[in-house]
C-alpha positions in Angstrom: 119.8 106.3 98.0 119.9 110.0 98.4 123.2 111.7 96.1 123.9 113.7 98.6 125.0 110.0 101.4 126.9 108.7 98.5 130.1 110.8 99.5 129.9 109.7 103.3 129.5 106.3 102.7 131.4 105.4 99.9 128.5 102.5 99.2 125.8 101.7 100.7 126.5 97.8 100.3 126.4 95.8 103.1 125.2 98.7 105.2 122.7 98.1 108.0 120.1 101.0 106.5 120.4 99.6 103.4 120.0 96.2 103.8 117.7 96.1 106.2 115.4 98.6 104.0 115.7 96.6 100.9 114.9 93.4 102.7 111.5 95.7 104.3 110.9 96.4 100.3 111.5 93.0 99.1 109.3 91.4 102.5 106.6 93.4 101.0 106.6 93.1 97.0 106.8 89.1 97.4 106.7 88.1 94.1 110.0 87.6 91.1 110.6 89.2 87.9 108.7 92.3 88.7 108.8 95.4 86.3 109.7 98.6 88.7 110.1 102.7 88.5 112.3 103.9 90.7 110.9 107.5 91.3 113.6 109.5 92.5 116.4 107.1 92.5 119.5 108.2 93.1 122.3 106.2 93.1 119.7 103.3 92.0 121.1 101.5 95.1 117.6 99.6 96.0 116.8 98.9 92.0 120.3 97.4 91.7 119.3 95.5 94.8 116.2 94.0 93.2 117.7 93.1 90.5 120.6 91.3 91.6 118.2 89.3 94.1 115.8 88.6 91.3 113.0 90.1 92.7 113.1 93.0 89.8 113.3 91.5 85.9 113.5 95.2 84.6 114.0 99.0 86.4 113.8 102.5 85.6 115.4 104.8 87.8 113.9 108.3 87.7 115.5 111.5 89.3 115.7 115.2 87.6 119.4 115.2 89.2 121.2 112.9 86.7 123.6 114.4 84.8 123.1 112.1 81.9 120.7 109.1 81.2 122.2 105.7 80.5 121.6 101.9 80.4 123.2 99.4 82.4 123.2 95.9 83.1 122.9 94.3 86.5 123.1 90.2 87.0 122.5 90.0 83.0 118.9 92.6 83.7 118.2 95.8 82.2 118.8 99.0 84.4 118.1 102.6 82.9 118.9 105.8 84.7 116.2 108.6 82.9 115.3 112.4 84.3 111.5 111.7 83.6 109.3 109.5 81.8 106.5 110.3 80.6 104.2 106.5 81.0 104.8 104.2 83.8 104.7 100.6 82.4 105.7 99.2 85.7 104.5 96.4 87.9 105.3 98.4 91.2 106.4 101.6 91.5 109.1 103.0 94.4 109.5 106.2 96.2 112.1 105.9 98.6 112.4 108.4 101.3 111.4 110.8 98.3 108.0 113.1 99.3 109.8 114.7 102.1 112.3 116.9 99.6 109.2 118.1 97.4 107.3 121.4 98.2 103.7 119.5 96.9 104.5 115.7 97.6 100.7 115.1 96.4 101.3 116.8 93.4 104.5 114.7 92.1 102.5 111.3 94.0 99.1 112.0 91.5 101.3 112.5 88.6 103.3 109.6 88.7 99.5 107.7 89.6 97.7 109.4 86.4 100.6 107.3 84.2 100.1 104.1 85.7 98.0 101.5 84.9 94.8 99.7 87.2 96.5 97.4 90.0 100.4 99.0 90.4 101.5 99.0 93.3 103.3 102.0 95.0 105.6 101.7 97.8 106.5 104.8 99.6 108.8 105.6 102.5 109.0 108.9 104.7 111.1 109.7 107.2 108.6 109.6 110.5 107.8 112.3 112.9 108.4 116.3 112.9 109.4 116.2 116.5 112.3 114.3 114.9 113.6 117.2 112.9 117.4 117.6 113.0 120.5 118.9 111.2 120.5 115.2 108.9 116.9 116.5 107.7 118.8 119.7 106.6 121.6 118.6 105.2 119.0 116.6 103.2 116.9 119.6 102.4 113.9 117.6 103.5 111.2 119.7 103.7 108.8 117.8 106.6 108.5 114.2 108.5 105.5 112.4 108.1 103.5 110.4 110.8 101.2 107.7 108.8 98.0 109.8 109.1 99.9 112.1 107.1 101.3 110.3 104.2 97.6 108.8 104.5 96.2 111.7 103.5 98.7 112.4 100.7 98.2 108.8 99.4 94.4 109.2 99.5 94.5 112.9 97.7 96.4 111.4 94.8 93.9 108.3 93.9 95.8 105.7 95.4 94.1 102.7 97.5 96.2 102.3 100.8 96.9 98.3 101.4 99.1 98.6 104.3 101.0 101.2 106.7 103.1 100.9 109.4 106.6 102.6 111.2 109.8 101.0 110.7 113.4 101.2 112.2 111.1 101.0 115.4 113.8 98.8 117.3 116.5 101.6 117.1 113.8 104.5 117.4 114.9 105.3 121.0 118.6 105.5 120.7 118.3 107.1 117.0 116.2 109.5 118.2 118.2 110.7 121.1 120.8 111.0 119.0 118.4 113.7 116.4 117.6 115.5 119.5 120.9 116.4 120.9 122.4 116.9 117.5 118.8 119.5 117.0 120.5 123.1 116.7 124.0 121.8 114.9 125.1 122.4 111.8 123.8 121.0 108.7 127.0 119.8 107.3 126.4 115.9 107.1 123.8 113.2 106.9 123.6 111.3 110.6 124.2 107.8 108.7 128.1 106.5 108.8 130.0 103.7 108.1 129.5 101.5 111.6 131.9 99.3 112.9 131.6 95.2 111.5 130.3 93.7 114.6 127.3 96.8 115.2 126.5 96.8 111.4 125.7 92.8 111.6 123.9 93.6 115.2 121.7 96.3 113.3 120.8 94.0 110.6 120.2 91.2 113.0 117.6 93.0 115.2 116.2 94.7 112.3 115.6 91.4 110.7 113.9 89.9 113.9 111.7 93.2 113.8 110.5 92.6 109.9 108.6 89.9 111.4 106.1 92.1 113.3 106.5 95.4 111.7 103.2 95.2 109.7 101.3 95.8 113.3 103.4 99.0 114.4 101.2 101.5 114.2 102.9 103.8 116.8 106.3 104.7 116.5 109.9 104.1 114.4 112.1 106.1 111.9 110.4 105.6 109.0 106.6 105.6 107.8 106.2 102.7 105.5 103.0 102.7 102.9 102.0 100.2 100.0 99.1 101.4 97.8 97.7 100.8 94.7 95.7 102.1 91.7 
């Protein structure tokens, strides 16, 4: 979860981005007691997630930003908040919505690779599409959107074996990205993602949910470029 969404949304539990992310994340890790790095955490919101639902055992969130580096405990499983590490002893290892804010995204991806050991997974997330680009990407200081060939090409570069791609948020695409066109040209003074109303949050989730189902074969449009790699 970026730092900088923490302020507008006071949590991110029970939000329809959020919870219909994590369930994308756990949909494709399939497995229990896994170890994880959480590159560029943040709030730790999807590690705490993992944990709670059992799917993580152990995490390690990583992100330069932390103002100090502690250990907590979530459902009785260890949590650590760290501004780098320097080995990655981790079954799978997360970057979420993290490559778009670095200047050399296959630079930080190879380094993070060159620590880990033969068969971890890496799951990554990008926001999708330049043509998308909008005053949220600012406020965000993203530096680019990717399309999959992209992130491809940055996955590939740093040593990593691609297992699947795909977009995601494709069922809200149109509307979400009407609503990045018209905002294109405003100022960069918030992040497009609010605190919806009960009855449209549980409709988001719902359609998302029905769209998990099939989004391993959309290979042409959504919000979000999904990738799951390996060493």
């Amino acid at each position: 979860m970026d730092l900088k969404e923490t302020a507008a949304l006071g949590s991110a539990d029970g939000h329809w981005y959020y919870v219909s992310k994590a369930r994308m994340v756990e949909a494709h890790l399939a497995g229990r007691d896994l170890d994880i790095l959480d590159v560029g955490a943040g709030a730790g919101w999807f590690s705490r997630h993992l944990l709670a639902s059992g799917v993580a055992r152990r995490a390690i969130c990583v992100d330069p930003g932390y103002t100090e580096e502690h250990d907590e405990q979530v459902a009785g499983r260890p949590l650590s908040f760290r501004r780098n590490v320097d080995s990655v002893e981790a079954d799978v290892v997360l970057l979420m919505d993290v490559l778009e804010h670095v200047d050399d995204p296959a630079g930080l991806l190879t380094s993070y690779v060159r620590m880990a050991r033969p068969g971890t997974r890496f799951l990554i997330t990008v926001p999708a599409f330049q043509f998308l680009w909008s005053a949220h990407d600012e406020y965000l200081e993203h530096r680019q959107r990717y399309t999959i060939a992209q992130l491809a090409t940055i996955v590939r570069s740093a040593g990593l074996t691609e297992m699947s791609s795909h977009y995601y948020f494709a069922s809200i695409f149109p509307a979400a990205a009407a609503v990045r066109l018209l905002r294109r040209g405003a100022a960069a003074d918030r992040s497009d993602l609010r605190p919806a109303p009960a009855w449209l949050n549980a409709a988001l989730i719902r359609i998302l949910s029905a769209e998990r189902g099939v989004m391993r074969a959309n290979r042409l449009a959504g919000l979000s470029v999904v990738s799951l790699c390996r060493t």
